[in-house]
C-alpha positions as CSV (number, residue, x, y, z in Angstrom):
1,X,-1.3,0.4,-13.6
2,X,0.5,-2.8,-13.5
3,X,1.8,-4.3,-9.9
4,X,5.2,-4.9,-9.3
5,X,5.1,-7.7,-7.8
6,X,2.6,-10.3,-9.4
7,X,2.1,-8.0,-12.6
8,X,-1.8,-7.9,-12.6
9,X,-4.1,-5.0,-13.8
10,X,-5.3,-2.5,-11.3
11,X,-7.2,0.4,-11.3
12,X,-4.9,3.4,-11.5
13,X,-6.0,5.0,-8.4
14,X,-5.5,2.2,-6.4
15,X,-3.0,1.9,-3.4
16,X,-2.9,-1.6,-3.2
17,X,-2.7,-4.9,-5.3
18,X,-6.2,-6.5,-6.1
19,X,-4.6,-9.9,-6.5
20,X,-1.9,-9.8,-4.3
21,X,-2.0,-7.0,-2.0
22,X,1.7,-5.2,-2.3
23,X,1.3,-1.6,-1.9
24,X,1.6,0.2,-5.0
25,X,3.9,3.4,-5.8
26,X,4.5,6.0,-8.0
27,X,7.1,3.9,-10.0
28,X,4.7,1.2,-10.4
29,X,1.9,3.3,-12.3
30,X,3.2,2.6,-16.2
31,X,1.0,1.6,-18.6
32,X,1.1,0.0,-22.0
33,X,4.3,-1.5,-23.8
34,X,6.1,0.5,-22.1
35,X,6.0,-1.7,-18.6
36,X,9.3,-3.3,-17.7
37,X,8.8,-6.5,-16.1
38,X,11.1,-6.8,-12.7
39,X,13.3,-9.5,-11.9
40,X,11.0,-12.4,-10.6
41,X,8.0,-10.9,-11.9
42,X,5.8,-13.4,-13.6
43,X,4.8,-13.9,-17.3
44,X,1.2,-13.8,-17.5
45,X,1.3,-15.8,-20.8
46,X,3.7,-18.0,-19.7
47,X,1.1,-19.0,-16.7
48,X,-1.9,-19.4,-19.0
49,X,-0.1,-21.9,-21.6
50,X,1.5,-23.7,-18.9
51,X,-1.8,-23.9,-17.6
52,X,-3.4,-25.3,-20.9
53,X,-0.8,-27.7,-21.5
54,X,0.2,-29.1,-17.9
55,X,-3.1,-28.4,-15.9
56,X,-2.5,-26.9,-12.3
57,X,1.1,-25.7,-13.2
58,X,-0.2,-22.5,-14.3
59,X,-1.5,-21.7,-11.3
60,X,1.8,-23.0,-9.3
61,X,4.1,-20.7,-11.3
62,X,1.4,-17.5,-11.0
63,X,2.3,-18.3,-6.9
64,X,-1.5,-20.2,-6.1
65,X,-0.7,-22.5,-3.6
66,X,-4.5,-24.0,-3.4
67,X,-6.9,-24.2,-6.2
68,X,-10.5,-25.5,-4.5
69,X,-8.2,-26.4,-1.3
70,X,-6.1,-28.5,-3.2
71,X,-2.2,-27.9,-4.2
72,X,-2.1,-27.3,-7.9
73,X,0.7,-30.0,-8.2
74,X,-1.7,-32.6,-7.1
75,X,-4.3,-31.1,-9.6
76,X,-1.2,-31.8,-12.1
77,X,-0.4,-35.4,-11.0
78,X,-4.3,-35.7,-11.0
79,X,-4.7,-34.9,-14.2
80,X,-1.4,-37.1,-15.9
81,X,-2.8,-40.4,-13.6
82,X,-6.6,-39.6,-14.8
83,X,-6.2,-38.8,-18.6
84,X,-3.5,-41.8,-18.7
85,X,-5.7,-44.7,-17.0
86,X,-8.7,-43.4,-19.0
87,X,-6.9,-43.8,-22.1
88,X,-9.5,-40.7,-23.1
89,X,-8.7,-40.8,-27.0
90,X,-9.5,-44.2,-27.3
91,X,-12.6,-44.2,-25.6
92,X,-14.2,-40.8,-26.8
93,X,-13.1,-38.8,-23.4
94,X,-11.2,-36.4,-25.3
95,X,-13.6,-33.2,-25.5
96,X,-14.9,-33.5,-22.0
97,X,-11.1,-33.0,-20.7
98,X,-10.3,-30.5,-23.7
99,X,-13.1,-28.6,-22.1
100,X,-12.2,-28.6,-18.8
101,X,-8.1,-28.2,-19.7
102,X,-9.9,-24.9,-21.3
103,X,-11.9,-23.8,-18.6
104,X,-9.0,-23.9,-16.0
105,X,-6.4,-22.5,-18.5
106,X,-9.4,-19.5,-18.8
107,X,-10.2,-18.9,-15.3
108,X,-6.4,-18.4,-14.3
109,X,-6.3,-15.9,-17.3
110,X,-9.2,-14.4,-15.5
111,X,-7.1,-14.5,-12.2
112,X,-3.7,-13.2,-14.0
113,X,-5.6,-9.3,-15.2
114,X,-6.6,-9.3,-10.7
115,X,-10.1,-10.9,-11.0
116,X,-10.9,-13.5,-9.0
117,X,-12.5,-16.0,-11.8
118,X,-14.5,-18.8,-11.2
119,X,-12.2,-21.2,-8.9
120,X,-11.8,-20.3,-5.3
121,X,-7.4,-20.1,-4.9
122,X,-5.1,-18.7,-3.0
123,X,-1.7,-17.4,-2.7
């Protein structure tokens, strides 16, 4: 079953949310294409290639409001001031911040099906 609040994965006997903790109900328990988002639900996809393309937003628009203790708008300004002042395709950087950009778009992916991924965050 899907929750109706955040939209992740739980098991289907579960009373509760495993990412965010709303209560679930009868209504809630769809499966499959047939789910129908509810107003101010989030878009799972819509959180991971936000996440991939503007680090930290991702996780701001999926409701984290720290990501290892740190607001994921300052991982986003972090990440413009660091990639611009390194000028990283110039100098080579480019695959060590591809591969990080990847891990963090991955581990909120992780996060958005209820796990809790590799990055302590919260809500």
């Amino acid at each position: 079953m899907f929750c109706p609040k955040c939209g992740a994965k739980n098991d289907d006997d579960g009373s509760y949310c495993s990412s965010c903790g709303q209560k679930l109900s009868e209504a809630s328990k769809q499966t499959g294409p047939d789910l129908v988002l509810n107003v101010g639900q989030k878009n799972r996809i819509i959180a991971v290639i936000l996440n991939f393309i503007f680090p930290g937003i991702g996780y701001w628009y999926w409701g984290y409001k720290k990501v290892l203790g740190i607001n994921p708008i300052l991982i986003f300004i972090g990440w413009i001031l660091v990639t611009y002042f390194s000028n990283y395709l110039v100098f080579g950087l480019g695959l060590p911040f591809l591969a990080l950009d990847l891990f963090l778009t991955y581990d909120l992916y992780v996060k958005t099906e209820g796990k809790p991924g590799w990055l302590e965050a919260s809500k």
